[in-house]
PyMOL Python script that loads the backbone (N, CA, C, O; Angstrom):
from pymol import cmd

cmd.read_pdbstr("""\
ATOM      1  N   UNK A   1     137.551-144.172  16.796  1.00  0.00           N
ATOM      2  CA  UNK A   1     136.846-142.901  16.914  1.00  0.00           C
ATOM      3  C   UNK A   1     137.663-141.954  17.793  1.00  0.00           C
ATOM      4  O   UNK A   1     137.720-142.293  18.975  1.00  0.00           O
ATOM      5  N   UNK A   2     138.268-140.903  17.472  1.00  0.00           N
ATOM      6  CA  UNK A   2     138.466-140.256  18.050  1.00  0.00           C
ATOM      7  C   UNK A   2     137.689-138.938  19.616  1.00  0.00           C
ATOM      8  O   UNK A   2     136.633-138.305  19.617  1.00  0.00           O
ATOM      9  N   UNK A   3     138.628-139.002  20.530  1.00  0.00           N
ATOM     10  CA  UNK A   3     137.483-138.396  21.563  1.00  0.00           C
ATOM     11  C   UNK A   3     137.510-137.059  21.210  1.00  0.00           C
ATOM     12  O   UNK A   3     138.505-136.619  20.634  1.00  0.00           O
ATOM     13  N   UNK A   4     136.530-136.319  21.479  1.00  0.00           N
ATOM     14  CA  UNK A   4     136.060-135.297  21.539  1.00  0.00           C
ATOM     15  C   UNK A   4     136.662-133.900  22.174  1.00  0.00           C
ATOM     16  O   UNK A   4     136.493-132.728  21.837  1.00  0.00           O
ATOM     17  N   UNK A   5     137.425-134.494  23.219  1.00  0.00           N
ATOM     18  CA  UNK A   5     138.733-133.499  23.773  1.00  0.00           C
ATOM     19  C   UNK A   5     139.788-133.511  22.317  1.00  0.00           C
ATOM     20  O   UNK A   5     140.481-132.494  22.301  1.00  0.00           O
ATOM     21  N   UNK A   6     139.926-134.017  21.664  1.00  0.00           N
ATOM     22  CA  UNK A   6     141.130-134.267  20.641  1.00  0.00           C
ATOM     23  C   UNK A   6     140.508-132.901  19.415  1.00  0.00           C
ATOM     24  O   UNK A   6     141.101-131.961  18.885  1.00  0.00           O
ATOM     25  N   UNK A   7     139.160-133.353  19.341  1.00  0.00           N
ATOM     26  CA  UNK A   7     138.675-132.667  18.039  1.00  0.00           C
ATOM     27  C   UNK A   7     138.795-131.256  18.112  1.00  0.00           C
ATOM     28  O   UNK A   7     139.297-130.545  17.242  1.00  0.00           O
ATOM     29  N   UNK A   8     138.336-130.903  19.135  1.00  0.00           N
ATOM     30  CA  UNK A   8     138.155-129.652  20.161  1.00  0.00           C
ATOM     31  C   UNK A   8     139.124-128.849  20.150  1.00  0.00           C
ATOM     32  O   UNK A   8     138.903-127.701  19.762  1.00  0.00           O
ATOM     33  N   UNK A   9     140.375-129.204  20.545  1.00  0.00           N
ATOM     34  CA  UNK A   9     141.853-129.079  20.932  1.00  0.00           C
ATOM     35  C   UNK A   9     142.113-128.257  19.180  1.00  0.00           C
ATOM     36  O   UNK A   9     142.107-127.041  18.991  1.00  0.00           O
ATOM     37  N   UNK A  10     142.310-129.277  18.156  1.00  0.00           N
ATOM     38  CA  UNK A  10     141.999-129.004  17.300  1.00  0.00           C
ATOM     39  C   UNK A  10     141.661-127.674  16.454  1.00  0.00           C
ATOM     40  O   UNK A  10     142.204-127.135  15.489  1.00  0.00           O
ATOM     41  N   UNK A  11     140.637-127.409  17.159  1.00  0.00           N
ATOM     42  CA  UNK A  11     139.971-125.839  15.931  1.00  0.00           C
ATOM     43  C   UNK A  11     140.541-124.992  16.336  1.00  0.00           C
ATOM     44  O   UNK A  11     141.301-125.006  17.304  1.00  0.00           O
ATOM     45  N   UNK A  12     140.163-123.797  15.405  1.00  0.00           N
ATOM     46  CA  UNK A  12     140.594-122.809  15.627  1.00  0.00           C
ATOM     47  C   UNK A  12     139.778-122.048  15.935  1.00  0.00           C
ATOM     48  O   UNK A  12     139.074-121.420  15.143  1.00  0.00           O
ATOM     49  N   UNK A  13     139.737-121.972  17.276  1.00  0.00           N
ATOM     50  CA  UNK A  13     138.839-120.747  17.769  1.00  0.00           C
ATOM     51  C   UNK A  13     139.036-119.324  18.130  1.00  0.00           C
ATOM     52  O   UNK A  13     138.670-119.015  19.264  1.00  0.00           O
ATOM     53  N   UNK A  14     139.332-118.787  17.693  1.00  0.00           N
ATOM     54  CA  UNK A  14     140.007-117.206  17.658  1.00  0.00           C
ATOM     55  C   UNK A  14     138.954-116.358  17.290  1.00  0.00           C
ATOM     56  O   UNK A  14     138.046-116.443  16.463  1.00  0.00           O
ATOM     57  N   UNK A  15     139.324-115.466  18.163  1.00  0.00           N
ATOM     58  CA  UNK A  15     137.707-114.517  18.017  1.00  0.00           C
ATOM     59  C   UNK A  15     138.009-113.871  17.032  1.00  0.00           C
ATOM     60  O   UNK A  15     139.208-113.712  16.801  1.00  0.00           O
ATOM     61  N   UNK A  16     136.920-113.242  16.060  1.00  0.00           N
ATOM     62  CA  UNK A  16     136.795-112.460  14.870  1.00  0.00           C
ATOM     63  C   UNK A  16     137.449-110.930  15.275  1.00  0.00           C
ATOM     64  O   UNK A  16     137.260-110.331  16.333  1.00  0.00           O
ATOM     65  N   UNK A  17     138.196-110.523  14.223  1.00  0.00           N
ATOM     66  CA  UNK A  17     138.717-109.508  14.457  1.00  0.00           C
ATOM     67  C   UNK A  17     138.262-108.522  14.689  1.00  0.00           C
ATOM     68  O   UNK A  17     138.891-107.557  15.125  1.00  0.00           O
ATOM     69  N   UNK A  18     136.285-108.571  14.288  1.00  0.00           N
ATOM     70  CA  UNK A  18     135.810-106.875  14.797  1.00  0.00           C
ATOM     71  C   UNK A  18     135.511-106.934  16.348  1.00  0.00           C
ATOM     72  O   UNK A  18     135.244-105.870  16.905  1.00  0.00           O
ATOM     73  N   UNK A  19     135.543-108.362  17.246  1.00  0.00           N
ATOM     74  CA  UNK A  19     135.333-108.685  18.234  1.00  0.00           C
ATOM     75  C   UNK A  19     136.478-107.589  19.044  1.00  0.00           C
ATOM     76  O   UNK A  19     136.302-106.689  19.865  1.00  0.00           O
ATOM     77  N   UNK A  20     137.394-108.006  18.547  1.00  0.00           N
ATOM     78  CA  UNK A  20     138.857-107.681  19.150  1.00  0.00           C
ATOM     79  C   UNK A  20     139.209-106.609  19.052  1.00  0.00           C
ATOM     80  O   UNK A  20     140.016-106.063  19.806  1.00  0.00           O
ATOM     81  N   UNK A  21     138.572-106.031  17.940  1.00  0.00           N
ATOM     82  CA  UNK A  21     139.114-104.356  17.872  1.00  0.00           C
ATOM     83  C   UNK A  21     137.548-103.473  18.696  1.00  0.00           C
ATOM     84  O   UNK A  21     137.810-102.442  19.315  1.00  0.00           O
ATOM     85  N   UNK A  22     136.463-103.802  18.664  1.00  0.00           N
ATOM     86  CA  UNK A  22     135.469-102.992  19.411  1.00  0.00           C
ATOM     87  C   UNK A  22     136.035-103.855  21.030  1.00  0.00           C
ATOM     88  O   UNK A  22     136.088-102.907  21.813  1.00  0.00           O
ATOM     89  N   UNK A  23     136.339-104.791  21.609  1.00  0.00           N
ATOM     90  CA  UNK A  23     137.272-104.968  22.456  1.00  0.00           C
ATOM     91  C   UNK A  23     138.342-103.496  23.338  1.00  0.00           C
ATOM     92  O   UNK A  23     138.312-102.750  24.317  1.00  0.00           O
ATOM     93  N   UNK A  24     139.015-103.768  22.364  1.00  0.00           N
ATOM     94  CA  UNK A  24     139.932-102.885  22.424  1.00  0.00           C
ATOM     95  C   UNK A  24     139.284-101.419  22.505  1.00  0.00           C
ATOM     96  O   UNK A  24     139.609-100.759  23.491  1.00  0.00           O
ATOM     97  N   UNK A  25     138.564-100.940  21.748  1.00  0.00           N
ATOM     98  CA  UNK A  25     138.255 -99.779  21.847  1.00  0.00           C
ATOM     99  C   UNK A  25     137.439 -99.177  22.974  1.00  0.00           C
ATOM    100  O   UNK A  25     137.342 -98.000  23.319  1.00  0.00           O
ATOM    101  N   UNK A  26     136.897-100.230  23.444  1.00  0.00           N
ATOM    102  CA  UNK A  26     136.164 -99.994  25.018  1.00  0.00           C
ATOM    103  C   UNK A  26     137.375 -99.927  25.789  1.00  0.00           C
ATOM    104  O   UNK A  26     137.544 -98.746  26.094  1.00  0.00           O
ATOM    105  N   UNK A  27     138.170-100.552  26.182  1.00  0.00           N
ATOM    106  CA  UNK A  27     138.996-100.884  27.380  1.00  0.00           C
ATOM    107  C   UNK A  27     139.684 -99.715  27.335  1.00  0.00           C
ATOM    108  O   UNK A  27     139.974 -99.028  28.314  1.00  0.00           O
ATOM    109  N   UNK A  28     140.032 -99.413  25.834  1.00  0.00           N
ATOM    110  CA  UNK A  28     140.858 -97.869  25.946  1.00  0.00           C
ATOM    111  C   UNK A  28     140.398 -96.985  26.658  1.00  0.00           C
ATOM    112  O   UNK A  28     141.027 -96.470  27.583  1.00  0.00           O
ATOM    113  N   UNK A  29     138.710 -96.554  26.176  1.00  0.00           N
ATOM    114  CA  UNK A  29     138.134 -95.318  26.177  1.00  0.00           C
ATOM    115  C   UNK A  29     137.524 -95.585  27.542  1.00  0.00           C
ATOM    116  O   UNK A  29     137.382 -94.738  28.424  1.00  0.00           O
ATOM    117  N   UNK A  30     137.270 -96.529  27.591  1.00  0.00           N
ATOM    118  CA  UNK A  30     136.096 -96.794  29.335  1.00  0.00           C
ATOM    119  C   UNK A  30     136.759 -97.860  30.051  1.00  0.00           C
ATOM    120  O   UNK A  30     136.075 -98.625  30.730  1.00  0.00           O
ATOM    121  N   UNK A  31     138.081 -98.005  29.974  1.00  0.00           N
ATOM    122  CA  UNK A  31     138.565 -98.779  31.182  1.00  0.00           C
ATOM    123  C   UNK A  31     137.401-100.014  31.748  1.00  0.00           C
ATOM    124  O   UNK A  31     137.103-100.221  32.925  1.00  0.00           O
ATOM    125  N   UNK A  32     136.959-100.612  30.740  1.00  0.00           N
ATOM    126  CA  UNK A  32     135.623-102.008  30.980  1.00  0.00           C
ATOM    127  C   UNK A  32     135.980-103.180  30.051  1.00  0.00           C
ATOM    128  O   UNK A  32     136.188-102.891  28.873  1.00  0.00           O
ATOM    129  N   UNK A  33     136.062-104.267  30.373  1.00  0.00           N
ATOM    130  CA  UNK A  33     136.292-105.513  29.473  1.00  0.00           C
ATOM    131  C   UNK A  33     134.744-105.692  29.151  1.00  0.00           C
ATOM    132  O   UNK A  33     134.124-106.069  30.146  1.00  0.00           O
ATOM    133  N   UNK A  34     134.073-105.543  28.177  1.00  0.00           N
ATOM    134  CA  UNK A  34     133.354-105.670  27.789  1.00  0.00           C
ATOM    135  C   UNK A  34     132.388-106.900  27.638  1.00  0.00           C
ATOM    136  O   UNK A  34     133.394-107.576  27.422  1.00  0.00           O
ATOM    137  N   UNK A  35     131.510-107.690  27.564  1.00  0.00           N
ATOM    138  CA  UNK A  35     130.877-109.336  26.831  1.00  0.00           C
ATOM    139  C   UNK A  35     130.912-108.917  25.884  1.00  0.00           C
ATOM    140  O   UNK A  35     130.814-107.702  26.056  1.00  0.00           O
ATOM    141  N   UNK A  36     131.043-109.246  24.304  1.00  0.00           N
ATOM    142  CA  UNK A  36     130.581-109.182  23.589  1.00  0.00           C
ATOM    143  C   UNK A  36     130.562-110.805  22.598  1.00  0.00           C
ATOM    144  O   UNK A  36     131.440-111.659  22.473  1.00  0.00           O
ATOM    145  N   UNK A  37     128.965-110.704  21.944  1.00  0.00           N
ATOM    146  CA  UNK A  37     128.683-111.969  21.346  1.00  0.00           C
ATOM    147  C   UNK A  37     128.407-111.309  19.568  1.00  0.00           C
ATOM    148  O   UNK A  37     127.904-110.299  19.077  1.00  0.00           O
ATOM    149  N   UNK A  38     129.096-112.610  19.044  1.00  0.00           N
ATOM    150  CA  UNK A  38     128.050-111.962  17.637  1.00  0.00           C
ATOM    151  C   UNK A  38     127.428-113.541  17.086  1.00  0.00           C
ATOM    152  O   UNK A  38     127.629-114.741  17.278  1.00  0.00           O
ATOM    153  N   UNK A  39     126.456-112.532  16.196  1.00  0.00           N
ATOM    154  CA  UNK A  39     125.218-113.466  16.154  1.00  0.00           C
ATOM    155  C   UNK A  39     124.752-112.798  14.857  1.00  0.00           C
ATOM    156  O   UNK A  39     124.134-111.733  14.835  1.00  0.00           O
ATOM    157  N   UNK A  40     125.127-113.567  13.689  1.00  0.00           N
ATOM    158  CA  UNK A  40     124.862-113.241  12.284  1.00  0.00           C
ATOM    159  C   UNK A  40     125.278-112.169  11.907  1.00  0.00           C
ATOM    160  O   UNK A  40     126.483-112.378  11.772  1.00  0.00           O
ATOM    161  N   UNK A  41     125.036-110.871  11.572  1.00  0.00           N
ATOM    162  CA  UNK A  41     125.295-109.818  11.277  1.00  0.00           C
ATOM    163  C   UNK A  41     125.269-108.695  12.636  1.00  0.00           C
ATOM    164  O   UNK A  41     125.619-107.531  12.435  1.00  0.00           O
ATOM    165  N   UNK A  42     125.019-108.951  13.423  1.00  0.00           N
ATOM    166  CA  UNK A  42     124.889-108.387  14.896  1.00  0.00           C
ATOM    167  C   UNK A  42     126.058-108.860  16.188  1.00  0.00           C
ATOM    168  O   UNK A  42     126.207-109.993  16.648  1.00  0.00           O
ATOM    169  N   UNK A  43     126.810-107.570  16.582  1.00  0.00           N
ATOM    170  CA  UNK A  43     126.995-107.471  17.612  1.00  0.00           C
ATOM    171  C   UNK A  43     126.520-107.151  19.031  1.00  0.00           C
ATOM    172  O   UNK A  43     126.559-105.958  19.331  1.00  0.00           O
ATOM    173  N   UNK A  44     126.169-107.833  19.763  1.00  0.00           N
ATOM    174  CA  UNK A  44     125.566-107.682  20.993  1.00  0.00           C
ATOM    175  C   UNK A  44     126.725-107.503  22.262  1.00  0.00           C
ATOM    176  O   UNK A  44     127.342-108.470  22.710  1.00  0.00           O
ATOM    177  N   UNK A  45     126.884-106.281  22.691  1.00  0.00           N
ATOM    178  CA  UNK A  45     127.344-105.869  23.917  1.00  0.00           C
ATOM    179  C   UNK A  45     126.921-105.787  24.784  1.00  0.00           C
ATOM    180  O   UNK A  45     125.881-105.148  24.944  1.00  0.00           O
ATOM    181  N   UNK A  46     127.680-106.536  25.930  1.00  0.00           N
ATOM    182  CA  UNK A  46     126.261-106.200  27.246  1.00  0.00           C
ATOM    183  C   UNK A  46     127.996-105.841  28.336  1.00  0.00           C
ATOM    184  O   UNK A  46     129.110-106.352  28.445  1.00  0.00           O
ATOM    185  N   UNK A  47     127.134-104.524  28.986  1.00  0.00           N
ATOM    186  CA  UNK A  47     127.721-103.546  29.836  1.00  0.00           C
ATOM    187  C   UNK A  47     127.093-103.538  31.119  1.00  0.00           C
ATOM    188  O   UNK A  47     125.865-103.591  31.051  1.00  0.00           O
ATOM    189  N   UNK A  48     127.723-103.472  32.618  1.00  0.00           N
ATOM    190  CA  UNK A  48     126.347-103.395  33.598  1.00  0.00           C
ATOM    191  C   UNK A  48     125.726-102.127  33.716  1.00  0.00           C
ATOM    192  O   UNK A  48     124.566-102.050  34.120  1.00  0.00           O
ATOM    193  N   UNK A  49     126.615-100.773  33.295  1.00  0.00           N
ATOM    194  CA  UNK A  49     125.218 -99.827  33.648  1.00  0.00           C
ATOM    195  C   UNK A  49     124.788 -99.074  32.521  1.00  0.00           C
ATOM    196  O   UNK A  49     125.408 -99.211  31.467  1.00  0.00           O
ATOM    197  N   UNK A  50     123.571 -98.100  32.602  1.00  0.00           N
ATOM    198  CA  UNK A  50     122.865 -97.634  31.773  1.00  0.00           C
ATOM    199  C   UNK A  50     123.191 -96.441  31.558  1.00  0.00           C
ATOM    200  O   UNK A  50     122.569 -95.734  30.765  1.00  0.00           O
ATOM    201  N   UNK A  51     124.324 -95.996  32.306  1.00  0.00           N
ATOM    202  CA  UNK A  51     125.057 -94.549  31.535  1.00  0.00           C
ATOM    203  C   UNK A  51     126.080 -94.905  30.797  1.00  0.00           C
ATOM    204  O   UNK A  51     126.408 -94.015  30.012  1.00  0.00           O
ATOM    205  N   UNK A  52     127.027 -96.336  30.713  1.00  0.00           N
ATOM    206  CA  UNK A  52     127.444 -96.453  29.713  1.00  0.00           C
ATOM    207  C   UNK A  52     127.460 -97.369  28.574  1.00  0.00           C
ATOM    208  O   UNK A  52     128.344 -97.693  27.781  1.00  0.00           O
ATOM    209  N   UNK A  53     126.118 -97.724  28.730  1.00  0.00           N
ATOM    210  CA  UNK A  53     125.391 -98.684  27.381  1.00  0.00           C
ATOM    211  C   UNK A  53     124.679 -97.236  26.806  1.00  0.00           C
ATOM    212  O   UNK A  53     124.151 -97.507  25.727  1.00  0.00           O
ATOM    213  N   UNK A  54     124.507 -95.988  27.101  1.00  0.00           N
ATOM    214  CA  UNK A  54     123.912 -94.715  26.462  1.00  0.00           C
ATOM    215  C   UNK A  54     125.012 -94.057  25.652  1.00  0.00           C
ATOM    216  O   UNK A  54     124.976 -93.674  24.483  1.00  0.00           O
ATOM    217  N   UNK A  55     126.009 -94.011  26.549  1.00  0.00           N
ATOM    218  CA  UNK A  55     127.649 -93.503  26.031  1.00  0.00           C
ATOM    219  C   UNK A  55     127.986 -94.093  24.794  1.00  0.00           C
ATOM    220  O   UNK A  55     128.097 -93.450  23.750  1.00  0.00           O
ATOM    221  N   UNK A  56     128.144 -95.272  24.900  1.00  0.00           N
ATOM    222  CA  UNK A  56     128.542 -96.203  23.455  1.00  0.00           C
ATOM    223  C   UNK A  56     127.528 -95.867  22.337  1.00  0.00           C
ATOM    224  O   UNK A  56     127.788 -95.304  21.274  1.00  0.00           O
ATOM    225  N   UNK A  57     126.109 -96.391  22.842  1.00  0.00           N
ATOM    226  CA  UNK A  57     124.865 -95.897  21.928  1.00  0.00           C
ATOM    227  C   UNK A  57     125.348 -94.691  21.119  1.00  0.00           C
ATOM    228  O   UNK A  57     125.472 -94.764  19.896  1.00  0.00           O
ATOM    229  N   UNK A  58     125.680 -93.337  21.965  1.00  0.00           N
ATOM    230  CA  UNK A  58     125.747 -92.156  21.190  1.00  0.00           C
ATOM    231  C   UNK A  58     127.158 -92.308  20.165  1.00  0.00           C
ATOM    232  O   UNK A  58     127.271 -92.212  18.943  1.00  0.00           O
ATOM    233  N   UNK A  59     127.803 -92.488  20.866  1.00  0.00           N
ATOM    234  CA  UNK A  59     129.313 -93.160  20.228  1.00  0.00           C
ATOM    235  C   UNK A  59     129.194 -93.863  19.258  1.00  0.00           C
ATOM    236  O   UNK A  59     130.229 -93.786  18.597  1.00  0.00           O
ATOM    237  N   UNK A  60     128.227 -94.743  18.655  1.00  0.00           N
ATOM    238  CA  UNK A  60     127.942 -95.739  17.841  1.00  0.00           C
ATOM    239  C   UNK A  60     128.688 -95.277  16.579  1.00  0.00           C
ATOM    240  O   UNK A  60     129.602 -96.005  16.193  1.00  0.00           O
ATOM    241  N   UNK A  61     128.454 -94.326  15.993  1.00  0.00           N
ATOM    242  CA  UNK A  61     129.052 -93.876  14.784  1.00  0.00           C
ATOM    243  C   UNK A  61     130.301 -94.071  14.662  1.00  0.00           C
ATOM    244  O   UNK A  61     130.629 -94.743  13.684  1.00  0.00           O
ATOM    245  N   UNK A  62     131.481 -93.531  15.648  1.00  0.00           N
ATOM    246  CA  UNK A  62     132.370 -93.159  15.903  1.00  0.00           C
ATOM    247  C   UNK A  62     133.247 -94.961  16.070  1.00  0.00           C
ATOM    248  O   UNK A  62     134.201 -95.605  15.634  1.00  0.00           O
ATOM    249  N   UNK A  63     132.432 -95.027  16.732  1.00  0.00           N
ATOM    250  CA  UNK A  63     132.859 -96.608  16.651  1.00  0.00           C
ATOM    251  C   UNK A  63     132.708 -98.031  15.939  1.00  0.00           C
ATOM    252  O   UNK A  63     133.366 -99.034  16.211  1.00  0.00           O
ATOM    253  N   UNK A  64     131.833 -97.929  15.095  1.00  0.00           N
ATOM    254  CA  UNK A  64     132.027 -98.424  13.289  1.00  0.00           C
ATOM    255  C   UNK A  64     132.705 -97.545  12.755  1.00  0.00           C
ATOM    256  O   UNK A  64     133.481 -98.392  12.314  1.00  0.00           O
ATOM    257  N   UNK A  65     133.075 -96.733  12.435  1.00  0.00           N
ATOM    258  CA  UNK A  65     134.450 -96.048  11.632  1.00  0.00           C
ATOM    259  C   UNK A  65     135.761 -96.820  12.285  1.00  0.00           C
ATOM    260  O   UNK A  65     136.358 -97.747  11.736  1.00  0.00           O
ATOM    261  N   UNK A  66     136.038 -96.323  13.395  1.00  0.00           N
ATOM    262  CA  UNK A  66     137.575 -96.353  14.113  1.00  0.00           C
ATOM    263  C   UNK A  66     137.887 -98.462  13.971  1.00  0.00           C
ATOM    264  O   UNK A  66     138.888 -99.051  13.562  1.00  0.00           O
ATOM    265  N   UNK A  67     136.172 -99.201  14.660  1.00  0.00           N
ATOM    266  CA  UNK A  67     136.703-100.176  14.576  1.00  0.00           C
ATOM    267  C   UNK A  67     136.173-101.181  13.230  1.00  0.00           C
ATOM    268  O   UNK A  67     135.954-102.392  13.217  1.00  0.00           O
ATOM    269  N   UNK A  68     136.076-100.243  12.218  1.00  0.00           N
ATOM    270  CA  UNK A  68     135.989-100.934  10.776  1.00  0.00           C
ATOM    271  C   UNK A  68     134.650-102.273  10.544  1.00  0.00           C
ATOM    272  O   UNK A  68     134.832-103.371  10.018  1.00  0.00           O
ATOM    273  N   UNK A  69     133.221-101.686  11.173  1.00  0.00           N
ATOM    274  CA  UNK A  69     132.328-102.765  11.731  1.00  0.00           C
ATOM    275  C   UNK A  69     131.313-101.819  10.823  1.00  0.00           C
ATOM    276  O   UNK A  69     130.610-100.932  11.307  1.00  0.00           O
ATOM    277  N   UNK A  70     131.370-102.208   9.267  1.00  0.00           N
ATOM    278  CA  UNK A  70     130.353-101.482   8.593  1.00  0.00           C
ATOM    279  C   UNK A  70     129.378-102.497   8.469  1.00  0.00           C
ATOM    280  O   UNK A  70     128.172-102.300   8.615  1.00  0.00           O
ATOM    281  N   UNK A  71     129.837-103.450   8.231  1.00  0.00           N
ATOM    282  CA  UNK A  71     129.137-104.930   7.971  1.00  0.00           C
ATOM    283  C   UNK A  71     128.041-105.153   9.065  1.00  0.00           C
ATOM    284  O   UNK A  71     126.944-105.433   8.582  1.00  0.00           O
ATOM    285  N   UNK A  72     128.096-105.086  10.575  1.00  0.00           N
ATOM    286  CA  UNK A  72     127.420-104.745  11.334  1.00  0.00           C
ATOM    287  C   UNK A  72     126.732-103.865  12.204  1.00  0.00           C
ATOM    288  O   UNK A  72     127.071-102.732  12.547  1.00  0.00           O
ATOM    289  N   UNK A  73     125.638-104.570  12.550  1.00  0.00           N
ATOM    290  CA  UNK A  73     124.850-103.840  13.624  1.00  0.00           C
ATOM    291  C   UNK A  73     124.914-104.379  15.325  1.00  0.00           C
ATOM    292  O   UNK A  73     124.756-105.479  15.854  1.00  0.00           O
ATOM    293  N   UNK A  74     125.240-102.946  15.871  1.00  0.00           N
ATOM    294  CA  UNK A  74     125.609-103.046  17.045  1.00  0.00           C
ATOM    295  C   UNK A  74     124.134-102.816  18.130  1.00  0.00           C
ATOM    296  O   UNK A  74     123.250-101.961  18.190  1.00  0.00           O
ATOM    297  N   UNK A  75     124.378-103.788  18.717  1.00  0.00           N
ATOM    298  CA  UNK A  75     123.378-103.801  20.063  1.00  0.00           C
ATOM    299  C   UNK A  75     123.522-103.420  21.292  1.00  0.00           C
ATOM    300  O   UNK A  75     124.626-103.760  21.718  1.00  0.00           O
ATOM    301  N   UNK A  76     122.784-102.769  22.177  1.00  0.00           N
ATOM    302  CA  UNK A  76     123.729-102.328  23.067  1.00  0.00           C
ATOM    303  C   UNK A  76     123.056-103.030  24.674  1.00  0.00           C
ATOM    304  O   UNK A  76     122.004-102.495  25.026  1.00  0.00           O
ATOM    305  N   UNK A  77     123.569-104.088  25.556  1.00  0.00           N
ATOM    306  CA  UNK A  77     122.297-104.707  26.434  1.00  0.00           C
ATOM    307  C   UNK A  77     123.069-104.135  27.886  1.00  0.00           C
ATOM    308  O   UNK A  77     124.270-103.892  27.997  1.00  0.00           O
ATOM    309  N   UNK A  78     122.230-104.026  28.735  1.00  0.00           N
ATOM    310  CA  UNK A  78     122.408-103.529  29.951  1.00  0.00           C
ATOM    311  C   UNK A  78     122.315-105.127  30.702  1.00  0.00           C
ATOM    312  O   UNK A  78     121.352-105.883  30.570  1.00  0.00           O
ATOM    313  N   UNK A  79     123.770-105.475  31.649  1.00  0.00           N
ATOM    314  CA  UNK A  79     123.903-106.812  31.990  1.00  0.00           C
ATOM    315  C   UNK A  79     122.916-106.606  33.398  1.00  0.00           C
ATOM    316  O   UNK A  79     122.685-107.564  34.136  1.00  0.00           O
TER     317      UNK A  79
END
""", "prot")
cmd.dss("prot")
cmd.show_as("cartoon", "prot")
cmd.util.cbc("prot")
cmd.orient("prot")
């Protein structure tokens, strides 16, 4: 049986590319490394404050275009 560190080692865990590009597009525009989780068809961002989980909110548009996230819906959580 192989151990479990081996299997692990193994995969490929590489984050999804809309991860990496709405990533990117924060750090550009707002100098913030962002959390972000996804969870079925949903991206969930969590930011600590509430002027710029509002910022992105309004931005929302702008940012499914640029980072190619038609497929999803973006969440926006105050950490």
């Amino acid at each position: 049986m192989e151990p479990i560190k081996n299997i692990l080692q193994s995969r490929d865990l590489d984050q999804p590319q809309a991860i990496i590009a709405l990533k990117k597009y924060i750090l550009t525009n707002f100098n913030y490394q962002a959390n972000i989780k996804i969870s079925d068809k949903n991206l969930i961002i969590s930011v600590p404050s509430a002027p710029l989980a509002n910022t992105l909110r309004m931005r929302q548009l702008d940012i499914i275009k640029r980072c190619d996230l038609i497929d999803y819906k973006l969440i926006f959580r105050i950490q």
